[in-house]
N, C-alpha and C positions, 0 to 999 in steps of 0.2 A: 504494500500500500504506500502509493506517494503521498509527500506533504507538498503542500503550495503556501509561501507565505503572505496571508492574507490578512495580516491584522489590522484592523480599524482604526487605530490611534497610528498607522504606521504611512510616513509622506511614500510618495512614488518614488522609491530610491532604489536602487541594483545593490542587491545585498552579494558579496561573495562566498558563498557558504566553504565552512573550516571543514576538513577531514573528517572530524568528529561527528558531525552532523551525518556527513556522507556515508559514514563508517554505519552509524547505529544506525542510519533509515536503509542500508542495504540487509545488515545483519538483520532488521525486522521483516523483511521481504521473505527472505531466504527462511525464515523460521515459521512463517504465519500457517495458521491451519486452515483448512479447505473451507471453502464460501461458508458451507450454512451450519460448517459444526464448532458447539461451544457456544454457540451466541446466546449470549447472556444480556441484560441492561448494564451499561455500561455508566459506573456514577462518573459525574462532570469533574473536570479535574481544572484545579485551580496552575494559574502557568504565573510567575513572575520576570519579566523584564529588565536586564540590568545594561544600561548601554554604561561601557567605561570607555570614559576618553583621559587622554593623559593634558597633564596644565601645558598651556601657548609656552611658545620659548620665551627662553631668558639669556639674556649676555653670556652667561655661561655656558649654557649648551649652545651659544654661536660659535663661540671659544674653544668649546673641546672640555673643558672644567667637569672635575667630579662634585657634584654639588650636593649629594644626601640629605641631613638636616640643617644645613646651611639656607638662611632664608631670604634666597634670592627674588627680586619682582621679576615679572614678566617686562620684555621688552617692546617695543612697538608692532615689532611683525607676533608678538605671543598676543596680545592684546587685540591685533585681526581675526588671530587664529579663533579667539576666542568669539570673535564676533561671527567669524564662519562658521564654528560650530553653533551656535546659538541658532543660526540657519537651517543650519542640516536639522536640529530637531523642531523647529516649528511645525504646528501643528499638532506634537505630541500632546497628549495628556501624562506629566509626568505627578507623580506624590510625594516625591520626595526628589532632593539635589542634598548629593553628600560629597566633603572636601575634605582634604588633612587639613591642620591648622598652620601648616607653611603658605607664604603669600602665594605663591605661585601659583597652586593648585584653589588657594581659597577664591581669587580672585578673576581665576579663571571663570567657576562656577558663580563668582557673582553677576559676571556678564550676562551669563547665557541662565542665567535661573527663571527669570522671567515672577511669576506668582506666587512660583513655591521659594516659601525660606531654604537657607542653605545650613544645613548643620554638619559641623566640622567634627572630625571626630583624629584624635591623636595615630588613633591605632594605624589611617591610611597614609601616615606621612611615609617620606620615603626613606630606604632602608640608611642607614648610619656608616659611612667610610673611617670612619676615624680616622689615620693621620690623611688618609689620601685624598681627603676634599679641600677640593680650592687647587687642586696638583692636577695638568693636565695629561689626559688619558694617551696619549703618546710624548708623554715625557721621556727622554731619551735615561732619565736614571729610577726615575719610579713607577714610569709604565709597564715595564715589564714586569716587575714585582705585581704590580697592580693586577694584570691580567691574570699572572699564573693563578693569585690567590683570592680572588675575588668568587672564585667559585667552589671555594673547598668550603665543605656545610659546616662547619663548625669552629671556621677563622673567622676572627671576630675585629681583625683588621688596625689593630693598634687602638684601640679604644672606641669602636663600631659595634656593628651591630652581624653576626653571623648569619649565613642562612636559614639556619634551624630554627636563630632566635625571629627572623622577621616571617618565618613559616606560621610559627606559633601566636606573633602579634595580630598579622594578616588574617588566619582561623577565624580567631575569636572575635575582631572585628566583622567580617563575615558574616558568623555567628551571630552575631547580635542582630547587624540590618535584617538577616534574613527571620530573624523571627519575630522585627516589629513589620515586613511587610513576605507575606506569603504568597499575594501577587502581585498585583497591577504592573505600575513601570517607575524605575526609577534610574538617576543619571547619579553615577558614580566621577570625580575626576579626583584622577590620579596621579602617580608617579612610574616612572619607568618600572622600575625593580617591582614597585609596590604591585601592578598591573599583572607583571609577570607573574608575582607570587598569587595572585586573586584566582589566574586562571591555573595557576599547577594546584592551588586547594580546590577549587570546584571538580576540574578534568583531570586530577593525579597524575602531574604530568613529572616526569622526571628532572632533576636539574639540567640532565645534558638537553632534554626538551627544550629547557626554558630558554639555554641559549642560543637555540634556532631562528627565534623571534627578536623584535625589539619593534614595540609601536613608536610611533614618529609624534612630534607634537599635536600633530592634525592630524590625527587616526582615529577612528572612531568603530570600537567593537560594541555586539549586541549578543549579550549571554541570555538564552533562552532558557528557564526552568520551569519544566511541568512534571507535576505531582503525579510519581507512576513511571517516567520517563529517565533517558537518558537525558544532559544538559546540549543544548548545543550553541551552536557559536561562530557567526556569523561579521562581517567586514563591510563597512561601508566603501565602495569602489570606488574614486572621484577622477577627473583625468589627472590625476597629480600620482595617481599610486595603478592604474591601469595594467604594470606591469605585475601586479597580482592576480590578475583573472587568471 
C-alpha cells in the first residue's frame, strides 16, 4: 500500500522523501496480507509533525568557527534565511515554535514564529566544544585534532560536552516536547550537532550515520510521527539544494 503526502496544513512544496520512509513503506508492501483477510476496524491514529530547521548563519559559520555554546547572532544573510524560512512554512498551522536559548537559534525562531510564542528550552542548545570553539575547523594545528576526536562518544573535548552526554540531553528534551504534544505540528530550530542528534534519537541512527549528513543553514526537514508507525523523514527541495533529489 502506497502513501501520498497529502496533509492539509501542508503548502504545495516537493518534499524529498529520506530512505527511511522509502525503507518502511517498501518493507510494508512486501509484508501486507491478502485484500480481504484480517480486516479489522482500524482505530484512528494520532501523527505528530516536527519540521526542524537549523538557526540563519552567523559570522562564524561564514568563517569556518567552531561555535557550540558560544552565543553568537545571526548575520544579515542568517537573518534572510530566517525570513525565507518563515516563507516556506506559511500557511502552516503550527502549536508550538521551540529554540535553545542561544541567540542564534532563538532569534531565528523569532522571525518566523508568527502567533505562536516561542519557548526556549536549554536542552536544544548546541553541543559544547570546549577548548575548540572560536578555533577554526581547518586550522592547520587544531583541526586535525579536532576532527579525529570530535567523534569518539565519550570525548568530552577539553571541557565540552561528549556525544553520549548531548545523546542523553537531546532524549530527554525530546522526551518532554513529545509528550506535551502527541500531535499536531510543531517547528523545532536548531543546531547542527543538536539536529543530528534529534534524528539519531528518533531513527537510531548510528554515529558513523550521523556523519553522513550535515543540514545547511537553510534546510528544512519534516519528521513524521504516527502512533502504530515507523517515523519518517522527509526534505524540503529548493533550487539551492536540487542536487538532493
Amino acid at each position: 500500500m502506497t502513501r501520498r503526502l497529502l496533509h492539509s496544513d501542508l503548502p504545495q512544496w516537493d518534499w524529498h522523501r529520506s530512505r527511511w520512509a522509502v525503507y518502511t513503506l517498501l518493507f510494508g508492501f512486501l509484508i501486507s496480507t491478502p485484500a480481504a483477510a484480517q480486516r479489522k476496524p482500524v482505530p484512528a491514529r494520532s501523527t505528530l509533525r516536527i519540521y526542524l530547521a537549523r538557526h540563519g548563519q552567523t559570522d562564524w559559520n561564514l568563517e569556518g568557527r567552531t561555535q557550540g555554546g558560544t552565543d553568537i547572532p545571526l548575520n544579515a544573510t542568517g537573518r534572510q534565511q530566517a525570513q525565507d524560512l518563515k516563507a516556506h512554512l506559511m500557511g502552516l498551522q503550527l502549536d508550538a515554535v521551540y529554540s535553545s536559548t542561544l541567540r542564534r537559534s532563538r532569534d531565528t525562531a523569532e522571525i518566523v514564529h508568527g502567533q505562536v510564542p516561542v519557548t526556549s528550552l536549554p536542552g536544544l542548545g548546541e553541543r559544547r566544544f570546549g577548548k575548540f570553539e572560536g578555533r577554526l575547523t581547518n586550522d592547520p594545528e587544531d583541526g586535525p585534532e579536532f576532527q579525529r576526536r570530535q567523534w569518539s562518544p565519550d570525548d568530552s573535548l577539553d571541557g565540552g560536552e561528549s556525544l553520549n552526554g548531548l545523546r542523553e540531553r537531546v532524549r530527554a528534551t525530546i522526551d518532554t516536547i513529545r509528550r506535551r504534544h502527541a500531535s499536531g505540528s510543531i517547528l523545532i530550530v536548531g543546531h547542527a550537532y543538536t539536529n543530528r542528534m534529534i534524528l539519531s534519537v528518533i531513527f537510531g541512527l548510528t554515529i558513523e550515520q550521523m556523519r553522513l549528513f550535515d543540514q545547511s543553514n537553510d534546510e528544512l526537514y519534516l519528521i513524521e510521527l504516527e502512533s502504530g508507525s515507523s517515523p519518517h523523514l522527509w526534505k524540503l527541495i529548493t533550487e539551492k539544494n536540487l542536487k538532493d533529489l
